[in-house]
Structure formats: C-alpha cells, structure tokens
C-alpha positions as CSV (number, residue, x, y, z in Angstrom):
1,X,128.1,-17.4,13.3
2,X,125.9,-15.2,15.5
3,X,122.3,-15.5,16.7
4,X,121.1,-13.1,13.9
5,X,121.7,-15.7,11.1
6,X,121.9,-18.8,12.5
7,X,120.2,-21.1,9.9
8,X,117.8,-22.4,12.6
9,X,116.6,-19.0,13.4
10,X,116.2,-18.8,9.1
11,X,114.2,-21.6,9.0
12,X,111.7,-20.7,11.8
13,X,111.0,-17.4,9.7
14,X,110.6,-19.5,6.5
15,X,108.4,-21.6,8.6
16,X,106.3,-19.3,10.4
17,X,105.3,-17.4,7.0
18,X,104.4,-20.7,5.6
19,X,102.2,-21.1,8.6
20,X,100.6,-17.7,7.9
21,X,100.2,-18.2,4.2
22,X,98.1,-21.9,4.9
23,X,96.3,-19.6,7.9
24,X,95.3,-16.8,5.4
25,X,93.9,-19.8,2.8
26,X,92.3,-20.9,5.5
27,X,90.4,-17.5,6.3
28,X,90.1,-16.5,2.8
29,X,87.7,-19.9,2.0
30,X,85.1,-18.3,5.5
31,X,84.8,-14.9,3.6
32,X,81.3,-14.2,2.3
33,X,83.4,-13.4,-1.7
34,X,82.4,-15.5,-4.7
35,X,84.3,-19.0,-4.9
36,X,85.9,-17.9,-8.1
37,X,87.9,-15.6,-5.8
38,X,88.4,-17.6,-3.0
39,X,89.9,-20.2,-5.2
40,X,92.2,-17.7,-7.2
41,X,93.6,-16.0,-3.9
42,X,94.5,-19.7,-2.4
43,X,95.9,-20.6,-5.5
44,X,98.3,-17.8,-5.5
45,X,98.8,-18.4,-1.7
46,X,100.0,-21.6,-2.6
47,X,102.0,-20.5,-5.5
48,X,104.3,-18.5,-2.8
49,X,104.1,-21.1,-0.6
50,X,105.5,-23.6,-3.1
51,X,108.0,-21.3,-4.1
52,X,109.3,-20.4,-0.4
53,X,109.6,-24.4,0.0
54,X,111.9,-24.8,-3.5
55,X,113.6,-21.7,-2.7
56,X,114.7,-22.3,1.1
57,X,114.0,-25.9,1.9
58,X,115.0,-27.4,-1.4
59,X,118.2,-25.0,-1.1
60,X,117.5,-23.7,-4.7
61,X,118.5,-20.5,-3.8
62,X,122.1,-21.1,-3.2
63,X,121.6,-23.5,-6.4
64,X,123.5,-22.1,-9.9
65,X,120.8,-20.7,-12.1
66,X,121.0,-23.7,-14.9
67,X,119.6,-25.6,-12.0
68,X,116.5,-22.8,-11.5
69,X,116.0,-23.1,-14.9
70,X,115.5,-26.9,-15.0
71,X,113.4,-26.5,-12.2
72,X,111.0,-23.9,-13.7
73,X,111.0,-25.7,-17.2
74,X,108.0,-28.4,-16.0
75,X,106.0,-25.5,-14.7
76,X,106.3,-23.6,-18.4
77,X,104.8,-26.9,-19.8
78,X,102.2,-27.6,-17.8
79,X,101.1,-23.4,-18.3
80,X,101.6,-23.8,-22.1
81,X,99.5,-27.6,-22.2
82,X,96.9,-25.5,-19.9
83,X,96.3,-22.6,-22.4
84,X,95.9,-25.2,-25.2
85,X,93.0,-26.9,-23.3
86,X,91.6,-23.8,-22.1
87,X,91.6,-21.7,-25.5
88,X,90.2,-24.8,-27.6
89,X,87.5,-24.7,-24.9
90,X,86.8,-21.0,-25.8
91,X,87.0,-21.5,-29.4
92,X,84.8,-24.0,-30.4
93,X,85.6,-26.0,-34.0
C-alpha cells in the first residue's frame, strides 16, 4: 500500500472537510442574511456532514446496499411523519 491511499491519509481528508463544513456553519450564522437562511444552509451543512460520517466512518460505503437501505429507511420516516405535521399545520380543519 503506498502513501497515496493509505487509510490514515483517507481519514485526514474526511476529517479536514468535516472541519471545514462545521467552519462554514459557523461563518454562515455571522452573515448579515435572514435566520431562515442561515438555518436552512447549516441544516444542509449538516446533512453532508452526517452523511460523510455514515459513509466513511461508519464504513457504510464498503457496506452491501441492503444495509444502505436499512440505514436510510428511519430517515424516510421521520421526512414522511414531518410532512404530516407540517401540511396539517397549513391546512387547518
């Protein structure tokens, strides 16, 4: 195995755009933009954050795709249970 892909050198990488992501979130919430925003841009800051960590860290890259599946079932729920709350917020009976 040569210096190119040694898995420590992988992991630094992971972990330096991790460190960039949080430092971005971080800038984002001094910008003079409307909180909304702020909080949608972190949000999907964290979103690739979380998936960078399950992917490498959590190995589910290498994992078969049954096991991706399973993983990403819990997130379709908690989308689905979120629409329900939201629209019957919009619509009111």
């Amino acid at each position: 195995m040569n210096a190119a892909t040694s898995p420590t050198r992988h992991y630094f990488i992971i972990w330096a755009w991790l460190a960039g992501l949080m430092l971005a979130g971080v800038l984002l919430s001094e910008l003079p933009i409307p909180k909304v925003a702020v909080v949608l841009l972190v949000l999907f800051l964290s979103s690739i954050k979380a998936l960078l960590v399950a992917l490498y860290y959590m190995h589910l890259k290498m994992d078969r795709r049954l096991l991706s599946f399973i993983a990403v079932a819990p997130l379709v729920l908690i989308a689905l249970a979120l629409g329900v709350v939201f629209s019957s917020k919009l619509i009111r009976l």
